[in-house]
C-alpha positions as CSV (number, residue, x, y, z in Angstrom):
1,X,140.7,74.4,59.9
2,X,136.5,74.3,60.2
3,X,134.6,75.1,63.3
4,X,131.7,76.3,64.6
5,X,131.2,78.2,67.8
6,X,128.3,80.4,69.6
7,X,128.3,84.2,68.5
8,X,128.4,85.0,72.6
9,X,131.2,82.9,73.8
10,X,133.4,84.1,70.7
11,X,132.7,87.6,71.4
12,X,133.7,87.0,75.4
13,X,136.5,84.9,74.5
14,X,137.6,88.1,71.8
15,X,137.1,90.6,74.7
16,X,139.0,88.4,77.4
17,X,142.5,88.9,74.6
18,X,142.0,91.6,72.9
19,X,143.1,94.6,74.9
20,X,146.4,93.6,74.7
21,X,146.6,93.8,70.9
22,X,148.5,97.6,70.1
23,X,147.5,99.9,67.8
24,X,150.4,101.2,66.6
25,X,152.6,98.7,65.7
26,X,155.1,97.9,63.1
27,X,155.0,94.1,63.3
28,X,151.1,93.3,61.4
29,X,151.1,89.5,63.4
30,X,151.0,91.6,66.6
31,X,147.6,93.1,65.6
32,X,146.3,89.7,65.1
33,X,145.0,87.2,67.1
34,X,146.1,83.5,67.3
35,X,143.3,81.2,66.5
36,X,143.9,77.7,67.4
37,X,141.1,75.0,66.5
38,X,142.1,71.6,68.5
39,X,139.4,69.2,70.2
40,X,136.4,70.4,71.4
41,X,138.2,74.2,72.1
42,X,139.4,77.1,70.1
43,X,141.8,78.7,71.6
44,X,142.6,82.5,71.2
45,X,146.2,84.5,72.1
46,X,147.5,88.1,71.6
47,X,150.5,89.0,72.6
48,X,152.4,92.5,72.4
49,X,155.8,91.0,72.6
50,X,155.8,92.2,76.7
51,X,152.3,90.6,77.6
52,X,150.5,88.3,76.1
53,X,147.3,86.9,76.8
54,X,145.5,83.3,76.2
55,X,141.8,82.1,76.3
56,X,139.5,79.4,75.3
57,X,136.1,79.0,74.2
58,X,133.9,76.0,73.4
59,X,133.7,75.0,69.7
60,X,132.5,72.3,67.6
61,X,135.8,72.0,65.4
62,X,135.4,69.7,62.0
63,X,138.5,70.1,61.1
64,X,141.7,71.2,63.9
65,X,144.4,74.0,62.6
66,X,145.4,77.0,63.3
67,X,145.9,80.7,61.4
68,X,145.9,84.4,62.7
69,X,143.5,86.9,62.0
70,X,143.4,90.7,62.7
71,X,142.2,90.9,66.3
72,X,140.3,94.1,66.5
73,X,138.6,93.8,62.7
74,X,137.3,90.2,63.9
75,X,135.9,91.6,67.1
76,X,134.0,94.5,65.7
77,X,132.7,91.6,62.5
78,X,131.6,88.8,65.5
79,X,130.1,91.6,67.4
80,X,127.7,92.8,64.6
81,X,126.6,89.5,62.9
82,X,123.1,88.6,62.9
83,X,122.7,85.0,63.5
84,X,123.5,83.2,67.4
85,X,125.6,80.7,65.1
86,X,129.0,81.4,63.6
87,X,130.3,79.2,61.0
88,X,134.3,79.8,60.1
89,X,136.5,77.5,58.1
90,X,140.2,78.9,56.7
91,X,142.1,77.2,53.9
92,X,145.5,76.9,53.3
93,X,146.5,80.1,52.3
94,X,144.9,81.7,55.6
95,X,142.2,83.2,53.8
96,X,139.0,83.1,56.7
97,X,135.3,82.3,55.3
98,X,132.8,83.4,58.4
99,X,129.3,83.1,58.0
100,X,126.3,83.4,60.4
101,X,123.1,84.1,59.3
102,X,122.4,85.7,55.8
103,X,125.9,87.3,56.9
104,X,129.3,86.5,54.7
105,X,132.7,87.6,55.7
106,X,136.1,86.4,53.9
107,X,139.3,87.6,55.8
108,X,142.9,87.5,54.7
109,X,145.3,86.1,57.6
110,X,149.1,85.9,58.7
111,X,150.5,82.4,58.7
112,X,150.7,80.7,63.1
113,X,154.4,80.2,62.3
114,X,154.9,84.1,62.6
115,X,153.2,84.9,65.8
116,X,155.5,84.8,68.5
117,X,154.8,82.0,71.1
118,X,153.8,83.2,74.8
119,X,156.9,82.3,77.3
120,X,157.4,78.4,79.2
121,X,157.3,77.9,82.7
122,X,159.9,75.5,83.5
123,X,161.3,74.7,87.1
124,X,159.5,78.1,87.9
125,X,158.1,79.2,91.5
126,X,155.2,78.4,92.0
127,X,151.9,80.0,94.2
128,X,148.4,80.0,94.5
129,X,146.4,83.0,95.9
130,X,142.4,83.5,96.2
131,X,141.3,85.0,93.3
132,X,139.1,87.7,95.4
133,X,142.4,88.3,97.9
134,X,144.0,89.6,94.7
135,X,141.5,91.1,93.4
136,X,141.1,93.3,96.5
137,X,144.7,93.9,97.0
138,X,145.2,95.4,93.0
139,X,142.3,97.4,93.5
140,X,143.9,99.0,97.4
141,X,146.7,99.4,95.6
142,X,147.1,100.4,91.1
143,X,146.0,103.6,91.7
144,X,149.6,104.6,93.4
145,X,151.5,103.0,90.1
146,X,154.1,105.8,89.2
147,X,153.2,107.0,85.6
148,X,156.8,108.5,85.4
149,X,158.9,106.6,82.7
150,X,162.1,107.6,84.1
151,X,161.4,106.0,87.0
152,X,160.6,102.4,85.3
153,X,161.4,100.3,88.7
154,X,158.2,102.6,89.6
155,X,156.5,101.8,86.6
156,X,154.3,98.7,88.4
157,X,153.7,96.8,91.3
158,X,156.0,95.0,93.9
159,X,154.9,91.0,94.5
160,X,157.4,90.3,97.3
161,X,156.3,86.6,98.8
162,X,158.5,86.8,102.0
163,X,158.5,85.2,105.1
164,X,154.7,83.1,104.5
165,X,153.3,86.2,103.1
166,X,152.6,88.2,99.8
167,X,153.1,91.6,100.0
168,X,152.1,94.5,97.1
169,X,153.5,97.7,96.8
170,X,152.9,100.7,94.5
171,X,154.4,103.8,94.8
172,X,155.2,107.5,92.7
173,X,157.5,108.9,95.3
174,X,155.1,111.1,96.7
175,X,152.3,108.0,98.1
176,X,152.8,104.8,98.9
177,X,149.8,101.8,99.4
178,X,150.3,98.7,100.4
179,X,148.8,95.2,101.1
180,X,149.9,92.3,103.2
181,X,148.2,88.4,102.2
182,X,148.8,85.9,104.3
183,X,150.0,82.7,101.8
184,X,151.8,79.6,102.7
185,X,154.8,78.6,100.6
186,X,158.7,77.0,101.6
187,X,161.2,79.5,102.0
188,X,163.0,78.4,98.6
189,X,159.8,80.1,96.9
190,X,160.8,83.5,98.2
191,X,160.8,86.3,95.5
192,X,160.8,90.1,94.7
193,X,159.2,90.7,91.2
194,X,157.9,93.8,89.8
195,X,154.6,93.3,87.3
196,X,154.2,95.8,85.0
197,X,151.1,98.4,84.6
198,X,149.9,96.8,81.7
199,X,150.0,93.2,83.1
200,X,148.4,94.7,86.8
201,X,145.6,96.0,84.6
202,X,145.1,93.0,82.3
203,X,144.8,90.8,85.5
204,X,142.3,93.3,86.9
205,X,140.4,92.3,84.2
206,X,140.0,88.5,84.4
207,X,139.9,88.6,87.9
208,X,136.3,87.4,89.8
209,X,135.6,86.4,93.2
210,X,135.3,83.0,93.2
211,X,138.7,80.3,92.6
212,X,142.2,80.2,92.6
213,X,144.9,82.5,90.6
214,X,148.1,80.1,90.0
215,X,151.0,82.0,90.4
216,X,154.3,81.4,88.1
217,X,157.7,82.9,88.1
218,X,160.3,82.1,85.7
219,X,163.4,83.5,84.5
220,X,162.3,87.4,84.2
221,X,158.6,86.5,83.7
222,X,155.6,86.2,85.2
223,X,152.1,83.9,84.3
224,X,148.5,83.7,86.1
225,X,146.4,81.3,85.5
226,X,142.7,81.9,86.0
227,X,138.8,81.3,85.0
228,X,140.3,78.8,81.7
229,X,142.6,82.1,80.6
230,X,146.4,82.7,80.9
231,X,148.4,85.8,81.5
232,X,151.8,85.9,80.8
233,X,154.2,88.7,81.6
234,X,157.8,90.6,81.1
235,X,158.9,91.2,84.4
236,X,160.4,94.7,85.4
237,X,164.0,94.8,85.7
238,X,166.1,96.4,88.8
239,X,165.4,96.9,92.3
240,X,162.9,98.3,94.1
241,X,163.6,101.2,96.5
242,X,163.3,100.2,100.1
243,X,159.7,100.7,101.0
244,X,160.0,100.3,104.5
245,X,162.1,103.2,105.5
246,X,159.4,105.8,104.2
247,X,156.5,104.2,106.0
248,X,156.6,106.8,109.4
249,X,157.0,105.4,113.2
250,X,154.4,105.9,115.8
251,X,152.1,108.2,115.1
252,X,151.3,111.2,117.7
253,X,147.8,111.3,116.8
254,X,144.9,109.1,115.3
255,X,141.8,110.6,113.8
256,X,138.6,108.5,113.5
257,X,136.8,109.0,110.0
258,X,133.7,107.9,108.0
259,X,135.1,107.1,105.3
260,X,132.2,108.1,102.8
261,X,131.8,111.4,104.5
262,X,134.9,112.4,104.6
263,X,135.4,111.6,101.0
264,X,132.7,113.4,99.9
265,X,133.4,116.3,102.0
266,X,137.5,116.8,100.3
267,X,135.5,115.9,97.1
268,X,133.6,119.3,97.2
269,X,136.5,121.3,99.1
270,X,138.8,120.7,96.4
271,X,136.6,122.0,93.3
272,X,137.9,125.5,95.0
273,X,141.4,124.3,95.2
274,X,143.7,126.1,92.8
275,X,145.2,123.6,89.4
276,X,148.8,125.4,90.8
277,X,149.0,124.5,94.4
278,X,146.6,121.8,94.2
279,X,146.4,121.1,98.0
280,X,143.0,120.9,100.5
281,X,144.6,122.0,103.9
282,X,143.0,119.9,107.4
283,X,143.2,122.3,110.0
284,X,142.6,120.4,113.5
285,X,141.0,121.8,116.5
286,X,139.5,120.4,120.0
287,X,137.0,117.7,118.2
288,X,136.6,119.5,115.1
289,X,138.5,118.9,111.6
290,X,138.4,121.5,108.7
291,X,138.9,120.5,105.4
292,X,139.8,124.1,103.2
293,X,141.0,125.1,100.1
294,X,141.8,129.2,99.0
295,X,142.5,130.4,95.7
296,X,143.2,133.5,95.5
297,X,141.1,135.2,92.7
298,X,138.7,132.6,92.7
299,X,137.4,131.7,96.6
300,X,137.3,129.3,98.9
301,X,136.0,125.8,100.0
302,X,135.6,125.0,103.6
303,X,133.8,121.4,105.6
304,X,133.4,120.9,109.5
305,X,133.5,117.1,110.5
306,X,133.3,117.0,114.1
307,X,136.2,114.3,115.3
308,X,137.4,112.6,118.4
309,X,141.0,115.1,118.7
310,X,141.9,116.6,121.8
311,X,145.7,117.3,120.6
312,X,146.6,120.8,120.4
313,X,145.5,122.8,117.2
314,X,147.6,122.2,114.2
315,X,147.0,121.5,109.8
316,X,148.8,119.8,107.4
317,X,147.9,120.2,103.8
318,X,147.7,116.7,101.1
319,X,146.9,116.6,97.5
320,X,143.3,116.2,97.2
321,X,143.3,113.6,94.6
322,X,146.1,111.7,96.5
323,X,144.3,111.8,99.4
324,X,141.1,110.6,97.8
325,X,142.0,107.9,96.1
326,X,142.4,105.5,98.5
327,X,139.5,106.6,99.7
328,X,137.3,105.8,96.8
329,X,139.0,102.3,96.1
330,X,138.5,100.9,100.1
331,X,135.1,98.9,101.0
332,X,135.3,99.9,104.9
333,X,132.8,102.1,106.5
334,X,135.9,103.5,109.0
335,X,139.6,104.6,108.2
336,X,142.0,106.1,110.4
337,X,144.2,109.0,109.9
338,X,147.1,108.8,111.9
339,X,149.3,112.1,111.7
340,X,152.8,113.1,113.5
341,X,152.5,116.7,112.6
342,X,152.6,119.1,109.9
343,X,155.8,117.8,107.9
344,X,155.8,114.0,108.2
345,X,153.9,111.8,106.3
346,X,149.9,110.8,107.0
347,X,149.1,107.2,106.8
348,X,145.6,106.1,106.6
349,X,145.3,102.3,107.4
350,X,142.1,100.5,108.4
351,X,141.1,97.5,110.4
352,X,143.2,95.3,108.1
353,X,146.1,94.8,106.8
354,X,146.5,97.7,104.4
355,X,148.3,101.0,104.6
356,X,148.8,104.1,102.6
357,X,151.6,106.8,102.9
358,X,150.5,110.3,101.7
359,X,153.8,113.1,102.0
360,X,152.5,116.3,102.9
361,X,152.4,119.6,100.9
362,X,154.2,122.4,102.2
363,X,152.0,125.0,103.4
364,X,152.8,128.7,102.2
């Protein structure tokens, strides 16, 4: 194969795949990237055997083929030549010549035949979503994705596309967010699928505001198609534990916040609150909310917001760095606490449709 292809849409078209490519591992072709050379395009895929990632670039190809090449090596060479140009041509024993400039590289390769190929979508279901709708609802909710490997079902995010409607969950067991998108689709598309961390994060990535994400879901996998790059995915097996039955009834009383200022203010509170009990305590008066934390043997932290409460005094205590991250990841000016008292869940949910279920901390 022979091509040639600008230094800057290599390096982006590197950078689009390459995250995917593991470090430790104990097959070589998975450190390498797939390099494909066909008409007008050279196409680029890593894969780690559970995602695996596809993109494309403009080239001027000579002569069309394929070979691999070790990913993270040819990003860090592309990155540092001199010269806007990049010539490459690879002969038949996958040896790589890459020039550019006064610049001259030769890299030994793996043979295409060995890399594995990236799942087919046949007679899958099929969706498309707003690329920015997405975007937004990974952001509201990733940060709740359960870290705990015993708990793999946790170990990602719910898609369930029921009843015209996309819904994403994440939860740890102690927090729960939540998204609703309105999509059209027949019932006979209706799904529960569970996308992994990696993939959720790798989709962060190539998401932008502007176009469409297409949507595929085969037989225990999962593929997005966006901005000329292609995601394709394991799916997590098992069910998902009902979501609905932890999200609370009425609520008795809903508080009114900035959401800035408030964040700020458990922000500073909770640089006093002790690594052990790691809780910022809200302690609710006539139109007045305190936001404290005590550690003994070290001090305390303590912020008056004045709010619209006329309920009679009572405080509940949260994680601070539960109760701050949704905070931090939400583009309104105004949330809403809404509380039932001091051993039932708070839920803060905003003109939208979003919510987030935060279990209390027991107060000593």
């Amino acid at each position: 194969m022979k091509f040639s292809v600008s230094k800057d849409k290599l390096l982006e078209g590197l950078s689009t795949v390459q995250n995917v490519v593991s470090t430790r591992t104990t097959l070589p072709i998975l450190s390498n990237v797939l390099l494909q050379a066909v008409e007008g395009e050279l196409r680029l895929t890593t894969t780690d055997l559970d995602v695996g990632v596809r993109g494309r670039v403009e080239a001027h190809v000579e002569r069309t083929g394929a070979t691999t090449l070790p990913a993270r090596r040819l990003f860090s060479i592309v990155r540092e030549l001199p010269a806007a140009e990049i010539y490459a041509e690879v002969d038949t024993k996958n040896l790589a010549s890459i020039r550019s400039g006064s610049s001259y590289f030769k890299i030994l390769g793996l043979p295409e035949e060995e890399f594995p190929p990236l799942a087919r979508f046949e007679n899958a279901k099929e969706f498309s979503i707003a690329q920015k709708d997405l975007k937004d609802a990974l952001r509201k909710t990733s940060y709740a994705i359960s870290t705990d490997e015993t708990r793999y079902v946790l170990n990602g995010i719910l898609f369930s596309f029921k009843e015209n409607k996309l819904t994403a969950v994440a939860t740890d067991g102690r927090r729960l967010a939540l998204v609703d998108l309105e999509l059209e689709f027949p019932r006979s598309q209706e799904i529960d699928v569970i996308v992994p961390t990696k993939a959720v994060l790798e989709l962060q990535r190539l998401v932008k505001e502007e176009g469409d994400v297409k949507v595929s879901i085969g037989e225990n996998q999962i593929a997005f198609e966006l901005n000329d790059a292609l995601l394709v995915s394991k799916l997590i097996e098992g069910n998902y534990p009902n979501y609905r039955q932890v999200i609370p009834a009425e609520a008795k009383e809903r508080i009114t916040l900035e959401r800035e200022v408030f964040l700020n203010a458990v922000r500073r509170v909770s640089l006093l609150a002790s690594e052990k009990s790691n809780s910022v305590k809200l302690i609710f008066s006539k139109g007045n909310m305190d936001i404290v934390a005590v550690t003994p043997d070290v001090g305390e932290g303590k912020e008056s917001l004045p709010v619209m409460y006329k309920g009679k005094d009572f405080s509940i205590a949260f994680n601070p760095e539960f109760l701050m991250a949704p905070l931090r990841n939400l583009p309104n000016d105004e949330v809403f606490l809404d509380l039932i008292d001091e051993m039932s869940p708070g839920v803060i949910k905003i003109h939208g449709a979003f919510l987030y279920v935060l279990m209390p901390m027991r107060l000593s």
